[in-house]
C-alpha positions in Angstrom: -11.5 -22.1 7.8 -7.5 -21.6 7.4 -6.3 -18.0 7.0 -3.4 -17.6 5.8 -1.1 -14.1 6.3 0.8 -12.9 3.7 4.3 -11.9 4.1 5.1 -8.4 2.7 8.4 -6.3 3.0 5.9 -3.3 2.5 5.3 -1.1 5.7 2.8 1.4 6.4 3.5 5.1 5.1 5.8 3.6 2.1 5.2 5.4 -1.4 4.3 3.1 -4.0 3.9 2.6 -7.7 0.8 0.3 -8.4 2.4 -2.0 -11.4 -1.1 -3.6 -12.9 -4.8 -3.4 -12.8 -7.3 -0.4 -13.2 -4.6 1.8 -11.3 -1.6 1.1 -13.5 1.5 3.5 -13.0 -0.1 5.5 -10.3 1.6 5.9 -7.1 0.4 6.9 -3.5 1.4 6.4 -0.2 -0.2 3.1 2.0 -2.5 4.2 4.7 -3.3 0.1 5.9 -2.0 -2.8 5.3 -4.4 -6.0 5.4 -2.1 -8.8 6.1 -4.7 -11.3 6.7 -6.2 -10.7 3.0 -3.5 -9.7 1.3 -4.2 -6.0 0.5 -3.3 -2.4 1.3 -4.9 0.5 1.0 -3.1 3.7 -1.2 -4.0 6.9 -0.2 -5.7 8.4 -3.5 -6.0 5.3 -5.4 -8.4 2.7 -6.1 -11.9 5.5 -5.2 -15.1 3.4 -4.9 -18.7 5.1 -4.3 -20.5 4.2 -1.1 -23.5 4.9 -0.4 -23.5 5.8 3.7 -26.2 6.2 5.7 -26.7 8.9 8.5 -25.3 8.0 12.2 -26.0 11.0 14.3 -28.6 14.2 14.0 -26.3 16.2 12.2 -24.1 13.8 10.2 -24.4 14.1 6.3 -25.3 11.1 4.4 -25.5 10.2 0.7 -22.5 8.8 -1.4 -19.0 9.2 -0.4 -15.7 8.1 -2.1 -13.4 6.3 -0.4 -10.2 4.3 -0.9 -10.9 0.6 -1.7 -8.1 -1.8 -1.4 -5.8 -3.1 -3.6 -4.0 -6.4 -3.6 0.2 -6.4 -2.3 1.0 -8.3 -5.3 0.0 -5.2 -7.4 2.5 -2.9 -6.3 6.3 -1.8 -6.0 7.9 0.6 -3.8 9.5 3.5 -4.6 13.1 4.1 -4.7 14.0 7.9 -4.7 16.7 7.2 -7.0 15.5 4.3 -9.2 11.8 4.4 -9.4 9.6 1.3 -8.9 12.1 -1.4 -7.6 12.2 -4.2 -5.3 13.5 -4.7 -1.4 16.2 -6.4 0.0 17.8 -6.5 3.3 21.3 -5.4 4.5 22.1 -6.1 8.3 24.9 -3.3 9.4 25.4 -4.1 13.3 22.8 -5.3 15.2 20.2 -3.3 12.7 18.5 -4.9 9.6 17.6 -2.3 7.1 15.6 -2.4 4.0 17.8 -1.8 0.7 16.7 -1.2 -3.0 17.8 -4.0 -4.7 19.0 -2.0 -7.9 20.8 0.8 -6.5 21.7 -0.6 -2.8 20.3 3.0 -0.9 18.5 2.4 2.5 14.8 2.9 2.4 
């Protein structure tokens, strides 16, 4: 079996606007990124029920919610200026930074 990794300009601890699915137009900030699948996971967003079972004498089971992930394709970062816009790159010196593509701030 071939896995292929995605390539994503977005990093851990980035706030993002999810731009379609079940989530639409909420924004959160990324706890993980799954490059292997192709997914993140948003702090806040995406809750799933889970039914957990109980590890230790006095750890509570029963069902929890949790953050499921969501796919990198479904989401934008967030410029402070702009709102939801995409990345580009700007090398000043022997630093490459990440830009916002519609107002030219670094992220």
């Amino acid at each position: 079996m071939n896995k292929t990794i995605v390539s994503t300009k977005l990093k851990k601890d980035d706030t993002i606007r999810v731009i379609s699915g079940r989530e639409k137009g909420k924004q959160g900030k990324i706890v993980r990124i799954d490059l292997a699948k192709g997914r993140a996971i948003v702090q806040g967003l995406n809750m799933v029920k889970k039914a957990m079972k109980k590890k230790s004498q006095n750890d509570r089971g029963g069902i929890i919610e949790i953050e499921a992930p969501i796919r990198l394709c479904n989401m934008m970062i967030m410029c402070k200026k702009c709102g939801p816009t995409r990345l580009g790159y700007k090398i000043e010196g022997d630093a490459k930074k990440r830009v916002c593509r519609k107002c030219g701030e670094v992220l």
